[in-house]
C-alpha positions as CSV (number, residue, x, y, z in Angstrom):
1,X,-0.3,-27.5,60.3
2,X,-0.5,-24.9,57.4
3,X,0.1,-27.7,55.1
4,X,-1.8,-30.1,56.4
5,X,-4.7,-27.5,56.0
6,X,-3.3,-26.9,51.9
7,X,-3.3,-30.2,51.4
8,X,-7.0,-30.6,53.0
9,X,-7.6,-28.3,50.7
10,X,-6.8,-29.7,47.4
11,X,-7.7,-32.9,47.6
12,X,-11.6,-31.4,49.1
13,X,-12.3,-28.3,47.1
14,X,-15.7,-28.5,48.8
15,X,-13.7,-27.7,52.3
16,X,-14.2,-24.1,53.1
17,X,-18.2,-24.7,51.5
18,X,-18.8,-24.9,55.0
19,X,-17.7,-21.1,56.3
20,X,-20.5,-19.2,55.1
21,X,-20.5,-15.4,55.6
22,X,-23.9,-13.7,57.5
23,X,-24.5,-10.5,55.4
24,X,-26.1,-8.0,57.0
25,X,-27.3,-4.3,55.9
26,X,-25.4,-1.2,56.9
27,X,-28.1,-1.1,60.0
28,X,-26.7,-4.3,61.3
29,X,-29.7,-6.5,60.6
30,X,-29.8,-9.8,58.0
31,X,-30.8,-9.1,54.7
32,X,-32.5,-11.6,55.4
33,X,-33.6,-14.4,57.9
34,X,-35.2,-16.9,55.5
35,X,-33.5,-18.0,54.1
36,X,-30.8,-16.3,56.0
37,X,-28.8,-14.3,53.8
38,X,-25.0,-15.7,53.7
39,X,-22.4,-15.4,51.4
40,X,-19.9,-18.5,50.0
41,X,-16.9,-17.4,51.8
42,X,-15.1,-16.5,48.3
43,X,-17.8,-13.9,48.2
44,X,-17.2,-12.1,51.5
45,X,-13.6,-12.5,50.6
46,X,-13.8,-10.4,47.6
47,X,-16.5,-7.7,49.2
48,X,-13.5,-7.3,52.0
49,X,-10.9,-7.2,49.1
50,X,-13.0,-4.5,47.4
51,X,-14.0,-2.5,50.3
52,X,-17.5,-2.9,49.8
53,X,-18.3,-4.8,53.4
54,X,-16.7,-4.4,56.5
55,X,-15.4,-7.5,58.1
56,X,-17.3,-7.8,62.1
57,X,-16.3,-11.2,62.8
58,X,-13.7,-14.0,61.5
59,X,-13.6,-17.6,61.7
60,X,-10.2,-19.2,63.1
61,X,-8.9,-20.7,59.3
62,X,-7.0,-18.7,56.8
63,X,-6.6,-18.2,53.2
64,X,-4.2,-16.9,51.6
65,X,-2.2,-15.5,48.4
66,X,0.8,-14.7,47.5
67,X,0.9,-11.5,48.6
68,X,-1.5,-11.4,52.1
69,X,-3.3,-13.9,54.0
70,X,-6.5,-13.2,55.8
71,X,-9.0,-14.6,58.1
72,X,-12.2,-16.0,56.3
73,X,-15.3,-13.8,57.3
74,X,-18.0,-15.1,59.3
75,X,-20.2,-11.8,59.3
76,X,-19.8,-8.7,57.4
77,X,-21.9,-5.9,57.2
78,X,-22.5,-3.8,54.1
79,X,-21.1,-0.6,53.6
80,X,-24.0,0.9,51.5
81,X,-27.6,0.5,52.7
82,X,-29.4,-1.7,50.5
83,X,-33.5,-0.5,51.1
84,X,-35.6,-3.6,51.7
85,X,-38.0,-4.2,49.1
86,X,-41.6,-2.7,49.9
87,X,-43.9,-5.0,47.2
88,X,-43.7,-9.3,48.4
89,X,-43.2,-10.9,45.2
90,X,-46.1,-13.7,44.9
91,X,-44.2,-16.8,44.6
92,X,-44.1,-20.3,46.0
93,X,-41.9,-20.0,49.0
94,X,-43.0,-16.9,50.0
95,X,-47.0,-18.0,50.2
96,X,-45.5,-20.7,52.4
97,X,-43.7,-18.6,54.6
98,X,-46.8,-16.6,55.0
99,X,-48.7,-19.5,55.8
100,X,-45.8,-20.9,57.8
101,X,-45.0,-24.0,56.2
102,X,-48.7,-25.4,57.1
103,X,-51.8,-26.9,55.2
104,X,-54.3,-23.9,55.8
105,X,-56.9,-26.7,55.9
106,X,-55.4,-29.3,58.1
107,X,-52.6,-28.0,59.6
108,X,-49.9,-30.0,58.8
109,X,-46.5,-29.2,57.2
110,X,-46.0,-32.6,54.8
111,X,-46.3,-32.8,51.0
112,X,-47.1,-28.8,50.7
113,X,-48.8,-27.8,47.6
114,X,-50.8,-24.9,46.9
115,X,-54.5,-24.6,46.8
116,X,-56.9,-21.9,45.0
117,X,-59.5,-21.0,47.4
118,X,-62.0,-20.5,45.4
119,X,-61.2,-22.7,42.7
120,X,-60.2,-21.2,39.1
121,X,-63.0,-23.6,37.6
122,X,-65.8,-21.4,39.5
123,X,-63.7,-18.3,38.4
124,X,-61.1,-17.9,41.0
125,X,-57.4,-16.0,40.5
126,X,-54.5,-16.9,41.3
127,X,-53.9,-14.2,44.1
128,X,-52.8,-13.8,47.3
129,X,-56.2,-13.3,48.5
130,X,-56.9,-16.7,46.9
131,X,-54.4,-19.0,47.2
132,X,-52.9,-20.9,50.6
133,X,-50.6,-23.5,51.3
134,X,-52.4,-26.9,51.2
135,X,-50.9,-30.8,51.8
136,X,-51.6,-33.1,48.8
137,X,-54.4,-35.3,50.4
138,X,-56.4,-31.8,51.8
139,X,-55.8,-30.0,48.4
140,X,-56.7,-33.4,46.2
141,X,-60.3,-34.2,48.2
142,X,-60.7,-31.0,48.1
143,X,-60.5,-30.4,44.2
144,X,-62.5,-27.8,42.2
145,X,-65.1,-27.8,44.8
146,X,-65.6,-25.4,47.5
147,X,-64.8,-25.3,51.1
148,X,-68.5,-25.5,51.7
149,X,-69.1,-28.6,49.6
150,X,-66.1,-30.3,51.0
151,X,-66.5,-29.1,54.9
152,X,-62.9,-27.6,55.0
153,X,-62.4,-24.3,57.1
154,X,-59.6,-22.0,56.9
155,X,-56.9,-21.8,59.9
156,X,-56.3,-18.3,58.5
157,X,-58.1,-16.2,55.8
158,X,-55.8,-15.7,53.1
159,X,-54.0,-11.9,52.5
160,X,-50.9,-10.3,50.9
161,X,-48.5,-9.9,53.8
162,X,-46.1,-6.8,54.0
163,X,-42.7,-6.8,53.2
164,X,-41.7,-6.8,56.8
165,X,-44.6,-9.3,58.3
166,X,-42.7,-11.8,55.6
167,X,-39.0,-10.9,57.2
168,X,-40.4,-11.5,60.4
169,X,-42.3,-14.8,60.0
170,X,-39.0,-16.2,58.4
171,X,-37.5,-15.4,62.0
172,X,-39.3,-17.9,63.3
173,X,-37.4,-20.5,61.1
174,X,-33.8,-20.7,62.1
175,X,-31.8,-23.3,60.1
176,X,-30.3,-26.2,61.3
177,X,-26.7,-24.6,62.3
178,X,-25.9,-20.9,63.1
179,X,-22.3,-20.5,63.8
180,X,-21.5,-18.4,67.4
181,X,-20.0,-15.2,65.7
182,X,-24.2,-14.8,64.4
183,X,-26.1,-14.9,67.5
184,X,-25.5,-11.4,68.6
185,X,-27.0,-10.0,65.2
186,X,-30.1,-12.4,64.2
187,X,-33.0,-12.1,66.6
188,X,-34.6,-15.4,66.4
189,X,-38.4,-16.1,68.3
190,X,-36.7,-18.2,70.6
191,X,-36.8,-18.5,74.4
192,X,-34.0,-16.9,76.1
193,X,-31.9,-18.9,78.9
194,X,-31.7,-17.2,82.5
């Protein structure tokens, strides 16, 4: 079997790309939930080599050196607390994590684009309190004019959101596979089985 798993191996490098690592602080919580923060398993490997994470949970297939072999790490926890940031950079994903991957004008969550509020023409910024998530048809009709001209209405006023309003919105965003050894430490908005 150990061979059969070697030679696996070699002839697909991108093999063990599929045993991420969950990361999470030294208080047992994600770094982050979205994205989820995960190491390539060659990362967790080293932390573990380096005695820089602790190792809580393993999956069942090995790697191995000369000298040791060890199980590949499906969470580790940090041993140093790394302080979440405070200030939410303004960038792309994040304005569409705070407006939860939706057109703040329609409502739906295809083509996403960003709109200025007021637009920059009639001396709008390019702010937080300005700018929203917007689909391309919305954000094209409604152009340099205002929300007034064009009879658009806000789901949601726009805002800078907090450091940990942002964590927690990307909890409601789970990807597409969590492997068993996470569910004990991510905290998803999901309804729990009786």
């Amino acid at each position: 079997m150990d061979c059969d798993f070697r030679t696996s191996f070699v002839r697909e490098p991108g093999a063990l790309r599929q045993h991420p690592a969950l990361v999470l602080n030294a208080d047992y919580r994600p770094l982050s939930y979205y994205p989820l923060s995960l190491w390539p398993w060659q990362d967790a490997v080293k932390a573990a080599f380096l005695d820089r994470v602790d190792i809580i949970a393993e999956y069942d297939e090995v790697v191995r050196s000369p000298s040791m072999s060890l199980k590949i790490p499906s969470v580790v926890v940090l041993k140093d607390y790394v302080k979440p940031l405070k200030r939410v950079a303004f960038t792309r994903f994040n304005l569409f994590l705070r407006d939860e991957f939706r057109c703040q004008y329609c409502g739906t969550k295809r083509e996403l684009t960003f709109d200025h509020v007021v637009p920059r023409a009639a001396g709008g910024i390019t702010s937080w309190e300005n700018v929203v998530a917007a689909c391309a048809p919305c954000n094209l009709k409604k152009g340099s004019k205002s929300l007034k001209q064009v009879g658009f209405a806000l789901r949601r006023p726009p805002r800078q959101p907090g450091a940990e309003e942002l964590r927690n919105m990307g909890r409601k965003f789970p990807p597409n596979h969590l492997h068993d050894s996470w569910i004990d430490f991510l905290y998803w908005d999901a309804e729990l089985e009786a």
